[in-house]
C-alpha angles and dihedrals in degrees: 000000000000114000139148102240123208095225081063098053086045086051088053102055092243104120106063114112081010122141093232113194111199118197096203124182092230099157105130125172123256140198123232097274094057093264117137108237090190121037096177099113087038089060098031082065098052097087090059090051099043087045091060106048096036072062095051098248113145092233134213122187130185145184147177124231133181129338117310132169112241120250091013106092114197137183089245089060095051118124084215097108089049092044086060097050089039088059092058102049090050095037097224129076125292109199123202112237102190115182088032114149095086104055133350123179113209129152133213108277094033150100141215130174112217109217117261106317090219098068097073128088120279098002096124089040095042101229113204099220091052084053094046083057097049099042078060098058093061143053094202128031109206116178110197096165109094088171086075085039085104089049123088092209137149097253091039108043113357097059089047084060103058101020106106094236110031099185127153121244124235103275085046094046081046096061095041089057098045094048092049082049088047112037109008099044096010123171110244134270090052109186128180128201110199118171137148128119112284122057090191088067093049103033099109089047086048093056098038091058107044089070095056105029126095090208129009111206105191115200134192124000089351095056084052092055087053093058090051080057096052084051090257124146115242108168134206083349126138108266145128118244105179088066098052080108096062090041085056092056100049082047091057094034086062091039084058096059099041097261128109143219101224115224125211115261096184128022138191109240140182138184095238138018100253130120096241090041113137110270113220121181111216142179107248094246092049085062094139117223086249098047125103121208112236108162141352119272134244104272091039091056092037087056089053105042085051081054091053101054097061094043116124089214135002133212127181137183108169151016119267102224136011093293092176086076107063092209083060095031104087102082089060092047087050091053091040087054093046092058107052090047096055120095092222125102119270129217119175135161145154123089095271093047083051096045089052092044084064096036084055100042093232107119091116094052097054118093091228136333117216118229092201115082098180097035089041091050087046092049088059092054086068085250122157109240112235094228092049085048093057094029089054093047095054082046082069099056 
């Protein structure tokens, strides 16, 4: 994909004395006093900052986080709390602009963080006239939050239509990168691995997939579905029955071009969903009317992990049992470590694959991991991203 990217301007020598307008994903989780429990998207945009002033741009960054209501500012909404652990990470000050799209004064050298960009009037809806203003502010547009990439909004597509200079920042730039590497040139074989519970939520994924992968591991509830699928018994297990059909296709769809959906052939069971419920290994077709299916079995795990490691290229959304419970937690662990031990590049991404990634210790050993869930889950689709779309477009002049 064809983009300007900041680092190149930068490189250029374009960006000093320039007004730089950076679009961060800066929505961290927080507990109920205000304090952020989880800093990783405040420090992974940290390079794209940096980058701009060591250049001499008077730099603006701004962010969305949480929920508010436009046009209703409240305390809750408030960048503040990110501001302070920006200003750590950065070791300067990091002052809050709030009310910000008609005016902002920032000189070349410094920083300012413009209150949370949705509450203002006609950010989710992208309202021309708001994107007009902010393109205004800035020289320079740079979008370096690929987690908003699957959203049209004003801060993430309007303003890229009317700044003078629309570019991706470098963890933009980054994921662009890994996914072209994954999904458009990838190295052969290509294997996904996509689980969770629900295949309605991952259907589209399933079937688009399933015309590009070598080989299509499917984890948790969805896993289950696709036993039923196979004809196989799975209980009292979370499925979807009334999508065996459409199992049954992707199934087919891969047949047809000599790859394969491999079905489980032991899983772990137990007789209810608890964390100190009794663990019992069975062969698939032993699956009782009372068991429910919590995780795949060692064989199962030991045959794909066997699959992984000889995998071209590896992408995964999604852990294979109900990790969160140690006693079902050992399939995931097997496919985590098989992954990091296989030579083929990794690509991972959504909020439990990450969870299981730190549980695991093998951030290091995977090729990249995505910070966007619902882009990254687009992306898979097969689904242009908004912001590519628009970033793509000012490439071309």
């Amino acid at each position: 994909m064809n983009v300007i990217r900041f680092s190149d301007l930068v490189a250029a020598g374009k960006v000093a004395g320039q007004r730089v307008f950076i679009r961060a994903d800066l929505n961290v989780p927080q507990d109920d006093a205000g304090q952020i429990t989880e800093d990783t998207r405040i420090r992974a945009s940290i390079p794209c900052i940096e980058l701009a002033l060591k250049a001499g741009a008077a730099v603006m960054v701004t962010s969305h986080l949480g929920r508010p209501t436009e046009g209703e500012f409240k305390p809750e909404d408030s960048l503040a709390p990110v501001a302070k652990r920006m200003s750590e990470l950065l070791g300067r000050d990091v002052p809050v602009v709030a009310n910000w799209v008609d005016g902002v004064t920032v000189a070349p050298g410094q920083l300012v963080l413009l209150e949370n960009c949705r509450v203002n009037k006609g950010e989710k809806k992208n309202d021309e006239t708001l994107a007009k203003k902010m393109a205004a502010l800035c020289d320079i547009y740079v979008n370096d939050a690929f987690g908003t990439a699957h959203r049209a909004e004003g801060t993430t597509y309007g303003i890229a239509q009317f700044a003078k200079i629309a570019c991706a920042g470098q963890l933009l730039a980054a994921e662009i990168d890994a996914i072209t590497l994954a999904l458009a040139h990838p190295k052969r074989p290509l294997v996904a691995i996509v689980a969770g519970s629900k295949v309605s939520t991952k259907l589209t994924i399933l079937k688009a997939l399933s015309e590009k992968v070598d080989g299509l591991i499917v984890g948790g509830g969805i896993a289950n579905t696709f036993m039923l699928a196979a004809g196989l018994k799975i209980g009292k297990s979370l499925a979807e029955p009334d999508l065996v059909a459409e199992a049954s296709a992707v199934i087919a769809a891969m047949k047809a071009r000599g790859a394969a959906v491999p079905i489980p052939v032991d899983v772990v069971v137990a007789k209810r969903f608890a964390a100190d419920a009794e663990a019992t290994v069975k062969a698939a077709a032993d699956v009782a009317d009372d068991d429910l299916i919590l995780d795949i079995g060692p064989k199962t795990a030991a045959m794909l992990a066997e699959q992984l490691k000889s995998a071209g290229t590896i992408v995964w959304n999604g852990p294979v049992g109900v990790f969160e419970f140690d006693a079902f937690a050992k399939g995931t662990e097997v496919i985590a470590r098989a992954i990091a031990d296989s030579s083929a590049f990794s690509i991972a991404g959504g909020g439990d694959t990450l969870a299981a990634i730190a549980k695991y210790g093998i951030e290091k050993d995977v090729g990249y991991i995505s910070t966007g869930g619902g882009a990254f889950l687009e992306i898979l689709e097969g689904k242009t991203l908004p912001a590519f779309e628009i970033l793509g477009r000012r490439a071309q002049g």
